[in-house]
C-alpha positions in Angstrom: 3.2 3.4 -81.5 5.5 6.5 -80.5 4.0 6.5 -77.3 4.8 2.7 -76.7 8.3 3.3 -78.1 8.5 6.0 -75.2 7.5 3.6 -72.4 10.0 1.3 -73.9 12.7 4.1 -73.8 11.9 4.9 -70.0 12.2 1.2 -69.2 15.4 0.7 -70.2 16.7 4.3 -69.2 15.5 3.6 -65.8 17.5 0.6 -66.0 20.7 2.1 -66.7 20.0 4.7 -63.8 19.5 2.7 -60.8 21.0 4.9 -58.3 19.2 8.3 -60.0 15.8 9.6 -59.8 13.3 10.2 -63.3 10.9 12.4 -64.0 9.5 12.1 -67.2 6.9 12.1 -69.2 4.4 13.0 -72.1 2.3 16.7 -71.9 -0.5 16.7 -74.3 -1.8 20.4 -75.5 1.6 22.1 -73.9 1.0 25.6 -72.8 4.6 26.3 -71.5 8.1 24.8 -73.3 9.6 23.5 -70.3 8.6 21.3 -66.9 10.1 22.6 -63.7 10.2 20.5 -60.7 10.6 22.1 -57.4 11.1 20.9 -53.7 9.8 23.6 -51.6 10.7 26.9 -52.9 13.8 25.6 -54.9 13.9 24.7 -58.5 15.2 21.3 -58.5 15.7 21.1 -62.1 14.1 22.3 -65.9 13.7 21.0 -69.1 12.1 21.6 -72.6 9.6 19.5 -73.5 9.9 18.7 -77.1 7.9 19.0 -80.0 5.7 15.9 -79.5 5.4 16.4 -75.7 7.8 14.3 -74.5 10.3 15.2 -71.6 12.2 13.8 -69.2 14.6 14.9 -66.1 17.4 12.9 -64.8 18.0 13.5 -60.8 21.4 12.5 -59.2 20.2 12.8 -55.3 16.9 13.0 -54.1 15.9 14.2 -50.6 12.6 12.2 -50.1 9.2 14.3 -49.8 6.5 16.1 -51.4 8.0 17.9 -54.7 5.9 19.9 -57.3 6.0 20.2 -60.7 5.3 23.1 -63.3 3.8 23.4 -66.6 3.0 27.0 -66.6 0.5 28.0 -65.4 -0.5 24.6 -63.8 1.2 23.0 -61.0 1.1 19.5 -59.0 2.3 18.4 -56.2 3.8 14.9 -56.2 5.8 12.3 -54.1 9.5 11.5 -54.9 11.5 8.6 -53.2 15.0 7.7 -53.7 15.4 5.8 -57.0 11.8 6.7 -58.1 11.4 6.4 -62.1 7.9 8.4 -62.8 6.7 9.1 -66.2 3.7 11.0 -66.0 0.7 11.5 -69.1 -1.6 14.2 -69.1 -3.6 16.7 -70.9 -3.4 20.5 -70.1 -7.4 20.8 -71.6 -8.0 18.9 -68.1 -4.8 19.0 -65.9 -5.9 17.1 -62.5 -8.4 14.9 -64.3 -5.8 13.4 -66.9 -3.1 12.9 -64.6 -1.8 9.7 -65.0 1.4 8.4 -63.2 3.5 4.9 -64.6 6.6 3.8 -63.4 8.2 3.0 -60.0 6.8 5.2 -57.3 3.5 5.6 -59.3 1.1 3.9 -57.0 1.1 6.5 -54.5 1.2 9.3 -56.4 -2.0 8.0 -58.4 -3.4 7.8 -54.8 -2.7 11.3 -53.7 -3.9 12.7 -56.7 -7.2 10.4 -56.1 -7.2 12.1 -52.5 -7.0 15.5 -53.9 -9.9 15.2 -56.5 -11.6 13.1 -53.8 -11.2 16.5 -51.7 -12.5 18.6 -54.1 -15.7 16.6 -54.9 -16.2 16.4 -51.0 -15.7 20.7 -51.1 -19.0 20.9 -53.3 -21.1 18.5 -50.8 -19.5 20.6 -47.4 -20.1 23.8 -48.8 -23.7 23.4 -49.4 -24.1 22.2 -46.0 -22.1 24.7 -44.1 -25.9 26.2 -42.8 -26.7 22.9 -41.2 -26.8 22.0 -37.5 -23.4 21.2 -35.3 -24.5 17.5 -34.8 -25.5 17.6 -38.5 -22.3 19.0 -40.0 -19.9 16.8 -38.1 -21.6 14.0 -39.1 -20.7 15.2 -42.7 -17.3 15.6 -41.8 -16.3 12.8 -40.2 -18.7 10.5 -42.6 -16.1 12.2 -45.6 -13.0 11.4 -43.7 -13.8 8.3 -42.8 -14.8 6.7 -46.2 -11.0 8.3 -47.6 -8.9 6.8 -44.9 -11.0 3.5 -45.4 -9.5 3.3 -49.0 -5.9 4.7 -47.6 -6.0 1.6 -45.2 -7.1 -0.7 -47.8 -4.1 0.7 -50.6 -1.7 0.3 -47.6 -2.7 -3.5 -47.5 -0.9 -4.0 -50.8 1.7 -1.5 -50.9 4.9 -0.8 -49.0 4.6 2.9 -47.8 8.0 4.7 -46.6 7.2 6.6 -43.0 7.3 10.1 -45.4 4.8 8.8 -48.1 2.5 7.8 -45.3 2.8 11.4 -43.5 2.0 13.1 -46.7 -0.8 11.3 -47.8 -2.4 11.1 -44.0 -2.1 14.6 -44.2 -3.4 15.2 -47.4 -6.8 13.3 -46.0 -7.1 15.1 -42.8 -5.8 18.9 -43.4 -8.4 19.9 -46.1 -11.8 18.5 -43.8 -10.1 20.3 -40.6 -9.8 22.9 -42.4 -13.6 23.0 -43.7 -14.4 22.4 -39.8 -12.9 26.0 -39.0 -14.5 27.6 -42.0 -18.1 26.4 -40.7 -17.0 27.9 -37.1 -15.9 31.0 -38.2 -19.3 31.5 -40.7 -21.7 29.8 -37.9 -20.2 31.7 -35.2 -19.4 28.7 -32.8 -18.9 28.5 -29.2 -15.3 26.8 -28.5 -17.3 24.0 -26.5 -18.9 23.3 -30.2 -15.6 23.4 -31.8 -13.9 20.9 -29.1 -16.7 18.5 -29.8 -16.1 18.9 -33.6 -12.5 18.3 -33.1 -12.2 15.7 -30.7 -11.6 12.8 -32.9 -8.8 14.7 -34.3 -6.7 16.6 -31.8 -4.1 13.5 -31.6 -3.0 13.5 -35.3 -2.8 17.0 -35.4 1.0 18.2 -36.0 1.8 22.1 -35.6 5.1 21.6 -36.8 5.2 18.9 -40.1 8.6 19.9 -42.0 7.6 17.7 -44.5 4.2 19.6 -45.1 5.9 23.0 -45.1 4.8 24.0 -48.7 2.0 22.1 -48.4 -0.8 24.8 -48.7 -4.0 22.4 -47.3 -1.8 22.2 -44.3 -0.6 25.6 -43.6 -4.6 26.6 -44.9 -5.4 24.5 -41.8 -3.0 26.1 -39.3 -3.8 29.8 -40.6 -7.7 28.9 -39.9 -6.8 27.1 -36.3 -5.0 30.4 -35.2 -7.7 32.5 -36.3 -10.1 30.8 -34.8 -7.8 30.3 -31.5 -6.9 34.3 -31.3 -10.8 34.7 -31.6 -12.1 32.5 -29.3 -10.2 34.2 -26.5 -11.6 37.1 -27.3 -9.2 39.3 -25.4 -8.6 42.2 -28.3 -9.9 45.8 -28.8 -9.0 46.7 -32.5 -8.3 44.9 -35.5 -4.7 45.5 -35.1 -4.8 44.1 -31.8 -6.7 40.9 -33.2 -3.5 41.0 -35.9 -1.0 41.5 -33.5 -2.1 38.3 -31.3 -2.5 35.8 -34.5 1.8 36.8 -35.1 2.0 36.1 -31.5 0.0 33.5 -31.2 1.8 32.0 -34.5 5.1 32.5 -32.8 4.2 30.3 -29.5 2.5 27.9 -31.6 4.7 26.6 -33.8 8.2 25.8 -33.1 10.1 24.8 -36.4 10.7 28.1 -38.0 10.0 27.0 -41.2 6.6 26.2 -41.1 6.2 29.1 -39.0 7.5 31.4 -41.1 5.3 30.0 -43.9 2.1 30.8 -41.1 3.8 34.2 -40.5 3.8 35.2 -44.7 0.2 34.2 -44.7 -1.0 36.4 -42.3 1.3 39.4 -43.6 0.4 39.1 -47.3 -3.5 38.5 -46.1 -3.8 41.7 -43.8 -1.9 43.9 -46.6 -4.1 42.9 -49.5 -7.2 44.9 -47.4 -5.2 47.5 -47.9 -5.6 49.0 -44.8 -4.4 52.7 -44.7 -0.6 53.1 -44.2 -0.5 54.2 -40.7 -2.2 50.8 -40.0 0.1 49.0 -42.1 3.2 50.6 -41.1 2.0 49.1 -37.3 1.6 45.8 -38.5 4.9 45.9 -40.2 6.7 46.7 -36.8 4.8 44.4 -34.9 5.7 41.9 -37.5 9.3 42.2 -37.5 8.9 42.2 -34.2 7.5 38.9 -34.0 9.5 37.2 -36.9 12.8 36.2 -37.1 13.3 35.2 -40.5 15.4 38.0 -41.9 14.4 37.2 -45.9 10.9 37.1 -45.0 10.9 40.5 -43.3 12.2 42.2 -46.5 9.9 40.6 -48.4 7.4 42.1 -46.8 8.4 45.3 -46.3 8.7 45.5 -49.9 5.2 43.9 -50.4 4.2 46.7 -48.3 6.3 49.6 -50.2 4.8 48.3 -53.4 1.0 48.3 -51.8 1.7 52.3 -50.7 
């Protein structure tokens, strides 16, 4: 009954907030006292969730795009739309699974979270095939891909999908089984004329530089790997620093909107400094870095990742 009092509640609150934005909802088995929504790296807003579960966030202006929200020390990344009213249910015991979303804007955020458990069912059946034959794999692959944009096409039959939405959850489909492609060439080994038949099918609706994506991690997984795998493939370094240096540069030529490069850029940094090289090898990188990087708050960041790691 409270819980059918609460959709009630939401109903009419969204009705007497037609130019705002809700976020609301029920948590069950709360690990944290507050929700925290962010859009990128900013909190957007905070609340308490009180002492039944219930919460709900109120949003004056809402730059449309992929958002996430936190229930420490969970997270989820969602969709948010001008004049979207979401009210979300689920249960901490088994956060993805019991997501549910009600409200306007829910239908596509029921269907990204479908496309992200889809992607992690799919991660079981890829990684116990990662041994198997070119022609076999990409069979795999593109089998996997195919059957989740199939359902995409057939959800965008009966819903009205805004140009962002569409990006996000395209991308959401493709990043994660490019990404597994580049895993099976760096395991297997794979000569780049392998790797260009893999890819093939794909090279058109690949984006280098998605703003929209930028805090996306399947995405910047994907261009971490493709770099990699680019620098490698070349095969034109000596050392390990060398084969460092060229993934910044290569990074830097790559990509041109600086904030998804700089995203790429803090990927590599924080990866090479957790081998914990010793520090004459780390001080290198570090100059080659801010060398290479022009993002003035990212360089401190890590240059004091690095002072910490001495």
């Amino acid at each position: 009954m409270k819980f059918k009092y609460f959709i009630l509640l939401f109903i009419l609150t969204s009705c007497f907030n037609e130019n705002k934005s809700i976020f609301g909802g029920k948590v069950l088995n709360t690990t944290s006292e507050y929700i925290s929504i962010y859009k990128e790296d900013n909190k957007v807003d905070e609340t308490s969730i009180d002492n039944l579960g219930y919460f709900e966030i109120v949003l004056d202006s809402v730059k449309p795009g992929l958002y996430s929200f936190y229930h420490q020390p969970e997270f989820q990344h969602f969709i948010l739309d001008k004049f979207d009213n979401l009210m979300i249910r689920l249960n901490t015991l088994d956060f993805d699974e019991s997501l549910v979303y009600t409200g306007r804007g829910s239908s596509k955020n029921n269907f990204l979270m479908d496309v992200f458990l889809r992607n992690e069912r799919d991660e079981v059946i890829i990684n116990s095939n990662l041994d198997k034959s070119v022609a076999i794999f990409k069979k795999l692959i593109d089998s996997l891909y195919d059957s989740q944009y199939k359902f995409y096409k057939e959800f965008r039959i009966n819903n009205n999908v805004s140009k962002t939405t569409n990006d996000i959850i395209e991308s959401a489909i493709l990043y994660p089984y490019l990404s597994k492609y580049h895993s099976y060439f760096i395991r297997n080994n794979l000569n780049e004329n392998n790797q260009n038949y893999c890819l093939s099918d794909y090279k058109k609706k690949i984006s280098f530089n998605n703003e929209n994506l930028t805090h996306f991690k399947p995405y910047i997984d994907f261009l971490y790997l493709h770099i990699y795998n680019d620098v490698k493939n070349n095969n034109n370094f000596i050392s390990p620093i060398d084969f460092n240096k060229l993934r910044l540069i290569k990074t830097d030529k790559m990509i041109q909107s600086s904030n998804v490069k700089s995203r790429v850029l803090r990927f590599h940094a924080i990866g090479f400094l957790l081998q914990r090289e010793k520090d004459s090898t780390n001080n290198q990188f570090i100059k080659i870095f801010n060398e290479v990087s022009k993002d003035k708050k990212l360089n401190l960041e890590i240059f004091n990742l690095y002072n910490e790691m001495k």
